[in-house]
C-alpha positions as CSV (number, residue, x, y, z in Angstrom):
1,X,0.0,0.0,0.0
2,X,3.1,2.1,0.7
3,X,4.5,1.7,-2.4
4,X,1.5,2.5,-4.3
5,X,1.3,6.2,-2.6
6,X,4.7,6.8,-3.4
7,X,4.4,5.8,-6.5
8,X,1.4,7.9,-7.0
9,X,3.4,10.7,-5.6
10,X,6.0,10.5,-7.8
11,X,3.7,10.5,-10.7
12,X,1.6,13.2,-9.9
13,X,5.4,15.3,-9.2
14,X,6.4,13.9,-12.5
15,X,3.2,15.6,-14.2
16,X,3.3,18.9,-12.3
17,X,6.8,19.0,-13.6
18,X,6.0,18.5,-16.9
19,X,3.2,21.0,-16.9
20,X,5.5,23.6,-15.5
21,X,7.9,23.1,-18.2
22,X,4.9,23.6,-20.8
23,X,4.1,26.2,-19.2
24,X,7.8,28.0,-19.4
25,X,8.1,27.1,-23.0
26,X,4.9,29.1,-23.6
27,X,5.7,31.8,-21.9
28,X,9.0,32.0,-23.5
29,X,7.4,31.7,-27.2
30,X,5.0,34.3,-25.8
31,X,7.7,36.7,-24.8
32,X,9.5,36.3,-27.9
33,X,6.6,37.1,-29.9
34,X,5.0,40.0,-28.0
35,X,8.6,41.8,-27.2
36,X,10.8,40.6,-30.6
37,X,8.1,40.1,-33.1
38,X,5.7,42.5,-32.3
39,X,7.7,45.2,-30.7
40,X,5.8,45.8,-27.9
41,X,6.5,46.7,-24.3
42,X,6.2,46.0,-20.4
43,X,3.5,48.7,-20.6
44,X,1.4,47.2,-23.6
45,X,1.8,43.8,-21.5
46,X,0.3,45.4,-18.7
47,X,-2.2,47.1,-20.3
48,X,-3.8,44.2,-21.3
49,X,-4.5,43.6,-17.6
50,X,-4.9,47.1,-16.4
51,X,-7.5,48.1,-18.7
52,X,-8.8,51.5,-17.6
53,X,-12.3,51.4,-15.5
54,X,-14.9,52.8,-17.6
55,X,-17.2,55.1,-16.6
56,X,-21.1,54.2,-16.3
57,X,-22.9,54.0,-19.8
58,X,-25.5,56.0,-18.3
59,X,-24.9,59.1,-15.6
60,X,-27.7,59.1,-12.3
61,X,-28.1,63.2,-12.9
62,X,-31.2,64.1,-15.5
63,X,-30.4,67.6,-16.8
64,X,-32.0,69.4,-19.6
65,X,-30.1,68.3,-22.7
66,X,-26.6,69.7,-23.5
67,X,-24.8,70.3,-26.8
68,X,-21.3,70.7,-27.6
69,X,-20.7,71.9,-30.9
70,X,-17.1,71.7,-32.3
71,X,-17.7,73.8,-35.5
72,X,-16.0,73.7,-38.7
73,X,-14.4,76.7,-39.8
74,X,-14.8,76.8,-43.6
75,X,-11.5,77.3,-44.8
76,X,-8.3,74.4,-44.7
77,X,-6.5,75.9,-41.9
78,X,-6.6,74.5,-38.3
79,X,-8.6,76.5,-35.6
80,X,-11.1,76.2,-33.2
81,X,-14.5,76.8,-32.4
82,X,-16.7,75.5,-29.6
83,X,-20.2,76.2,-29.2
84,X,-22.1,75.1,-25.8
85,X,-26.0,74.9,-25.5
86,X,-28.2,74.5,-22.6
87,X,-31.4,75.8,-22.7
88,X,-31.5,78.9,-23.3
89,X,-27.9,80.0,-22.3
90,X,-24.9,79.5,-25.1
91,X,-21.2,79.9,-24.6
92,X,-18.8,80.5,-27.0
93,X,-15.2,78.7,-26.9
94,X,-12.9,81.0,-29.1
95,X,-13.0,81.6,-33.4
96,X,-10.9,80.8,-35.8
97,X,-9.2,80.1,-37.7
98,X,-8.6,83.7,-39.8
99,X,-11.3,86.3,-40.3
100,X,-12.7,85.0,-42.9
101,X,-13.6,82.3,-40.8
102,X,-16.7,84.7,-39.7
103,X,-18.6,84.1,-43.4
104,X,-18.9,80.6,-41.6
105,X,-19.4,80.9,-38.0
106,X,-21.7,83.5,-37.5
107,X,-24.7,81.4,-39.4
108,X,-23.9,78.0,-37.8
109,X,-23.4,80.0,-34.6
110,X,-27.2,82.2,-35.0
111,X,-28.6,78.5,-35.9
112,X,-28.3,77.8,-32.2
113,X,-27.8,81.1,-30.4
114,X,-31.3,82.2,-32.3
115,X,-32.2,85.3,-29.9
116,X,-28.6,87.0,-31.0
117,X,-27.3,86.9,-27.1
118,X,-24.3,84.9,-26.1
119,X,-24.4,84.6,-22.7
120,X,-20.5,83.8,-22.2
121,X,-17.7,84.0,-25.0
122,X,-14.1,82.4,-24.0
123,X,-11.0,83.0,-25.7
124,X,-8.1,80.8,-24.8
125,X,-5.4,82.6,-25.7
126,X,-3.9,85.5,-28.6
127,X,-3.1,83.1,-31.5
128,X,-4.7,83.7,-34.7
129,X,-6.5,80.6,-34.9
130,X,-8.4,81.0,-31.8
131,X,-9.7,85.0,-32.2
132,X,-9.4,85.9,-35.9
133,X,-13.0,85.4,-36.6
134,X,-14.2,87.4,-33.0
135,X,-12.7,90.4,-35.4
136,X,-14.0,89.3,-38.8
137,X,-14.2,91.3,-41.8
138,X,-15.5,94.2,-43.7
139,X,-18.0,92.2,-45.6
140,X,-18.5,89.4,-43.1
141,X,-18.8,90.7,-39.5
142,X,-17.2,89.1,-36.6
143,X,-18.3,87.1,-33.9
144,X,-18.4,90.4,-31.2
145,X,-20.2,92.8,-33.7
146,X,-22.9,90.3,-34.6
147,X,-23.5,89.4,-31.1
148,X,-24.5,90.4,-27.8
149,X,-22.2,89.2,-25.7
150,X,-22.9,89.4,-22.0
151,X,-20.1,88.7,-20.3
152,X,-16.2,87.8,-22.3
153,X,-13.3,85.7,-20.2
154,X,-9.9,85.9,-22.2
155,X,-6.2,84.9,-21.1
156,X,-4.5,86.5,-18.5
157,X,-1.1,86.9,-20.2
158,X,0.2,87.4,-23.8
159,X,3.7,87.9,-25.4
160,X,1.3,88.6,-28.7
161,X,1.9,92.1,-30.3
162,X,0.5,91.0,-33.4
163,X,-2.0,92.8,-35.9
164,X,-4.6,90.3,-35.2
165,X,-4.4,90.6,-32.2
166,X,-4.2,94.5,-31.5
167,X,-7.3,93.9,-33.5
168,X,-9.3,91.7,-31.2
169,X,-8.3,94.1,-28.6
170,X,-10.5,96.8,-29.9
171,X,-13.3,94.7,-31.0
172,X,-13.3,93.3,-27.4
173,X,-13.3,96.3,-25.7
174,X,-16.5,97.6,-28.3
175,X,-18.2,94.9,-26.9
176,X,-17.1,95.4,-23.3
177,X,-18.0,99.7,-23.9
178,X,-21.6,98.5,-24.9
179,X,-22.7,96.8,-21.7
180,X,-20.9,93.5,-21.7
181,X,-18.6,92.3,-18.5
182,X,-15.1,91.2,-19.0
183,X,-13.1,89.4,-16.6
184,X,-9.6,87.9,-17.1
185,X,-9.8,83.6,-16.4
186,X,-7.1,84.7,-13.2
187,X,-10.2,86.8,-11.8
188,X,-12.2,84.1,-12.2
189,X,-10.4,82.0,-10.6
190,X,-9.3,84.5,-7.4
191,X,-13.3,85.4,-7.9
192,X,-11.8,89.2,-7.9
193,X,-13.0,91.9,-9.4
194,X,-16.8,91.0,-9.7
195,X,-15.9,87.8,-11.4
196,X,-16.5,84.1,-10.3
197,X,-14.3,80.6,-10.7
198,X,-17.8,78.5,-11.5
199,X,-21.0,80.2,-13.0
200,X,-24.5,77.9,-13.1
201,X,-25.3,77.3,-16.6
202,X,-28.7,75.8,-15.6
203,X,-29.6,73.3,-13.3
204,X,-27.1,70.5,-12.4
205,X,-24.6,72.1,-15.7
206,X,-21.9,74.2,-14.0
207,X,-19.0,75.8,-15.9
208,X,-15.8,76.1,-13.6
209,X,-12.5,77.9,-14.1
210,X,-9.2,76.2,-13.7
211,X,-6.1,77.5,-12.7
212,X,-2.3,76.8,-13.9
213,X,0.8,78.6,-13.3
214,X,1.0,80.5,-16.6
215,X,-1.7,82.7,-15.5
216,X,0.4,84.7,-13.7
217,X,4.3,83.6,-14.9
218,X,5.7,83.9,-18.0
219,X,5.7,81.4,-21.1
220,X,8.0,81.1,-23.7
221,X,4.9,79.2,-25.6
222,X,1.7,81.3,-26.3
223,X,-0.1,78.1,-26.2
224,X,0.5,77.5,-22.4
225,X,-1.3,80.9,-21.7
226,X,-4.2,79.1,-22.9
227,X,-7.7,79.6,-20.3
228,X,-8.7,75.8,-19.1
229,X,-12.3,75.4,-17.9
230,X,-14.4,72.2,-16.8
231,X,-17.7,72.0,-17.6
232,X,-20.1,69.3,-15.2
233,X,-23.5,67.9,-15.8
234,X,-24.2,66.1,-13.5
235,X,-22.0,62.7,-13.4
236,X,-20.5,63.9,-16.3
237,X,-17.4,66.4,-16.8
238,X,-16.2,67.7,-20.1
239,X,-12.6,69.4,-20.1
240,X,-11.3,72.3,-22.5
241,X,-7.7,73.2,-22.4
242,X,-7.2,75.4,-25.8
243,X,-4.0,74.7,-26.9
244,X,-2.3,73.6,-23.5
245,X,1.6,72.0,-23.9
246,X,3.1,69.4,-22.0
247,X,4.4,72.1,-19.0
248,X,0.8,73.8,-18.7
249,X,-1.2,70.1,-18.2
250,X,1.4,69.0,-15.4
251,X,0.2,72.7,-14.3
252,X,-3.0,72.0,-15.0
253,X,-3.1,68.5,-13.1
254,X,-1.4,69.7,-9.9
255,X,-3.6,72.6,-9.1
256,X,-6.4,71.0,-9.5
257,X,-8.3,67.9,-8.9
258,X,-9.5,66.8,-12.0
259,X,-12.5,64.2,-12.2
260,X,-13.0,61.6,-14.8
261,X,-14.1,63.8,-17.9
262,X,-16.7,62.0,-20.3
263,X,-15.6,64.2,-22.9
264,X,-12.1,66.2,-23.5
265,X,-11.7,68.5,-26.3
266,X,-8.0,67.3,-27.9
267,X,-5.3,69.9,-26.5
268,X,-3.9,72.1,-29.6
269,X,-5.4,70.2,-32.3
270,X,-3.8,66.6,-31.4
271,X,-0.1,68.0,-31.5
272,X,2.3,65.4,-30.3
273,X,3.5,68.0,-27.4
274,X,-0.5,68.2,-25.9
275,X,-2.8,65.3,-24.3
276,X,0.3,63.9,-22.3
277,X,-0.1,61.0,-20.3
278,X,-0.1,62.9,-16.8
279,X,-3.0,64.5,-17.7
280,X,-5.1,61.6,-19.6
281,X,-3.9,59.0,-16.5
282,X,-6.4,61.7,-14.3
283,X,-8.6,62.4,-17.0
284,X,-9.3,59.1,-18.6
285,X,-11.6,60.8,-21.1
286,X,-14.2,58.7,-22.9
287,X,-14.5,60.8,-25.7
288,X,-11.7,63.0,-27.5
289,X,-12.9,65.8,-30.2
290,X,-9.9,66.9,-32.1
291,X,-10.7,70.0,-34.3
292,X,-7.9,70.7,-36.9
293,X,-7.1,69.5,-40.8
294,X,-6.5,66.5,-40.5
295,X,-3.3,65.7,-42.5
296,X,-2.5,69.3,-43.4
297,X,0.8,70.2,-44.4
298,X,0.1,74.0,-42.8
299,X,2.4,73.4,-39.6
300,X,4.9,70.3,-41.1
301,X,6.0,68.1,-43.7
302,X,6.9,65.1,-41.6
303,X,3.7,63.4,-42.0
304,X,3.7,61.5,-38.8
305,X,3.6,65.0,-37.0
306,X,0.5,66.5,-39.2
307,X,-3.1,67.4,-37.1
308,X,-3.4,64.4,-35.3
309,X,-0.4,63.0,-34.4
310,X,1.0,59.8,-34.3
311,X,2.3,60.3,-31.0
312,X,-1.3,61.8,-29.5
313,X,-3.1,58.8,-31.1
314,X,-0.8,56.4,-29.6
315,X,-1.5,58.1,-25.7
316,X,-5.0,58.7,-25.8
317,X,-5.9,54.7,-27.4
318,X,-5.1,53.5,-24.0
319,X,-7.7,55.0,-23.0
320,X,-10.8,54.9,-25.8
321,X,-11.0,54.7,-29.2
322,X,-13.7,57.4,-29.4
323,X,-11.7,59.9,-31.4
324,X,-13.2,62.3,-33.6
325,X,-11.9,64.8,-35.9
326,X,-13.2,67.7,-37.5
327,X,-12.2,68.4,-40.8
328,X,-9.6,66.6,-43.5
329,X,-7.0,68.1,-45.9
330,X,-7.0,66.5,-49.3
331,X,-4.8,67.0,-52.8
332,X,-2.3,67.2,-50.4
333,X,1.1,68.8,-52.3
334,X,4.0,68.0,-49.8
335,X,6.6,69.8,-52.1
336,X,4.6,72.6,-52.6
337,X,2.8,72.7,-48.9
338,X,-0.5,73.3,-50.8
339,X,-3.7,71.7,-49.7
340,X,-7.7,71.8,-50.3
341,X,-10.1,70.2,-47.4
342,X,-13.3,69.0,-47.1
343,X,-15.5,67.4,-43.9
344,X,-13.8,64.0,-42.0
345,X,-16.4,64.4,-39.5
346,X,-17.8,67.4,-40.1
347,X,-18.9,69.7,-37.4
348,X,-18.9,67.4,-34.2
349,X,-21.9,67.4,-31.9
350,X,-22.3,65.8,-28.5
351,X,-25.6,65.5,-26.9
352,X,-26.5,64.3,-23.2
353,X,-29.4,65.0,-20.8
354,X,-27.5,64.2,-18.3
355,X,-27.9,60.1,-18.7
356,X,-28.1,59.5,-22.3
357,X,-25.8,60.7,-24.6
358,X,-24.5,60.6,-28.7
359,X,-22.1,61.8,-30.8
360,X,-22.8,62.6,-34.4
361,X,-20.7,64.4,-37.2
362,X,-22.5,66.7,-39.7
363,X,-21.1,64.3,-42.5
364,X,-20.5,61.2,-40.7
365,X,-20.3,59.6,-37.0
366,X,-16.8,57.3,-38.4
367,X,-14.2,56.8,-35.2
368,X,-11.2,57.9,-36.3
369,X,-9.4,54.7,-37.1
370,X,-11.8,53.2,-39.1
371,X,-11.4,56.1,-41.3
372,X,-9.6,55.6,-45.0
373,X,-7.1,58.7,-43.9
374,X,-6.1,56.8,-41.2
375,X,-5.9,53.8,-42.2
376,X,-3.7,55.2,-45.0
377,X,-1.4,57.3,-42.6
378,X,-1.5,56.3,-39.0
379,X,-1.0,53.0,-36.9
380,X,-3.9,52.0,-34.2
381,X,-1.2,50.5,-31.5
382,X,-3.5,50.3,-28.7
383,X,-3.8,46.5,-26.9
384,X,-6.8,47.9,-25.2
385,X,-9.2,48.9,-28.1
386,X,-8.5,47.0,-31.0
């Protein structure tokens, strides 16, 4: 009897042994392949594993419904345009992308703002493609002279002294000599000189000011003078950071306490030096709206660092694959940097009552990657969303 249970022992030890062999082999194979083969990393591997909580499908906070409109600008070059709707109140997030821009925005604009008052206007910071269309033309008036606007938040700082610039100064301050309130987004957030860091929107919908350092110090990048603002509806939180750089999030991330955001509006157009890790670990946005030209030689040649990025797309997949983009340069000339555009997804809209909510593009609803463009010039890496 003895020697049957030690025999048993021995094989039961003999087939433990084996399977631990098979099972080193395999993950040897495995390694080779994932690591040599495929080229990926420690940080894909544990991705795989790690995959980010998502937020509920459906928030517990019923609201009156909420828009976001990320508007196309009718022209090729990048620029952006935001458009916020809740009831009966409509905020404006900056105008490009060049004055022109104006023979386009101010009708898409009146389609929702329909009683000729916006009730907040925002502009991020001095560059061009953010405030050239608040001037406008002579024969297509801007954004401040074909609207009531009741109360204007701009950036603290500026090393602008451009002509664009000088000009949006004086059509500000028309606005701001006919009744309407203006407050820097440093006032807001010390709630100095009448201003306040969150204003009620409507009930449950809250728009709140931010702060990071480059309020007050100096930048040797316009971009990180850019106004950041949170907007909450209920469970939900939808971030806008203008054209924010790498320096300005890990600003933007350590004086604040930043909540899951349902939505985040792509930092400067999907540049690879914007939407950094340290601030989309906090984030963990759901949804990313990128408004620029897709592919556009305006900025670079080096494909891989046109409006989106390779190196934005390749941060923000580990976290959803719920991209969208605005607008897409075609008859691309590399030699001669000349380009025409038309719609990738059109003007971007995202709806939610507070529980429910959509995303639809004025000429399609496509996710980024499954677009032709992208399949054509960019690499999905992600292990997460495939």
């Amino acid at each position: 009897m003895a020697r049957r249970s030690k025999a048993a022992a021995k094989r039961a030890l003999k087939a433990v042994c084996i399977l631990l062999a098979i099972a080193l082999i395999a993950a040897i194979v495995f390694g080779i392949y994932w690591f040599a083969v495929k080229g990926k990393s420690w940080d894909d591997l544990k991705a795989l594993f790690n995959k980010p909580s998502a937020p509920p499908a459906t928030g517990t906070v019923e609201t009156g419904e909420l828009s976001i409109h990320f508007l196309e600008l009718g022209n090729k070059y990048t620029g952006d345009c935001t458009l916020i709707k809740i009831g009966d109140t409509e905020v404006l997030i900056d105008a490009g992308s060049r004055k022109g821009s104006a023979e386009t925005l101010v009708p898409a604009v009146s389609e929702y703002c329909t009683d000729g008052v916006l009730e907040y206007v925002i502009a991020t910071h001095a560059d061009q493609d953010h405030i050239a269309a608040f001037v406008g033309t002579n024969e297509f008036p801007g954004i401040f002279e074909s609207f009531e606007c009741e109360v204007i938040i701009d950036f603290p700082r500026t090393n602008k002294d451009t002509a664009i610039y000088k000009d949006y100064l004086e059509e500000r301050d028309k606005e701001v000599a006919a009744g309407a309130e203006h407050y820097t987004a440093l006032e807001c957030w010390n709630e100095t000189e009448g201003a306040s860091r969150s204003y009620t929107l409507a009930e449950g919908v809250t728009m709140n000011f931010l702060y990071q350092k480059f309020y007050e110090e100096y930048a040797s990048d316009e971009n990180n003078y850019s106004v950041c603002m949170l907007l909450t509806q209920g469970d939900y939180n939808y971030l806008f950071t203008g054209d924010l750089e790498e320096e300005g999030e890990a600003s933007l991330v350590e004086s604040n306490d930043l909540p899951q955001c349902k939505l985040f509006k792509g930092g400067h157009h999907g540049s690879k030096t914007s939407s950094t890790e340290k601030l989309l670990s906090v984030i963990r946005p759901e949804i990313v709206c990128v408004c620029c030209c897709a592919g556009s030689p305006e900025y670079t040649t080096n494909n891989d660092n046109t409006f989106p990025t390779q190196a934005m797309i390749d941060r923000v997949s580990k976290y959803t694959d719920k991209i969208y983009v605005t607008t897409l340069a075609i008859n691309v000339d590399w030699e001669e940097e000349s380009w025409d555009h038309t719609s990738m997804n059109g003007t971007i809209t995202y709806r939610s009552d507070g529980k429910e909510w959509s995303v639809t593009g004025s000429n399609n609803s496509t996710i980024l990657k499954d677009t032709e463009w992208f399949k054509e010039n960019r690499v999905w890496n992600s292990p997460v969303y495939q």
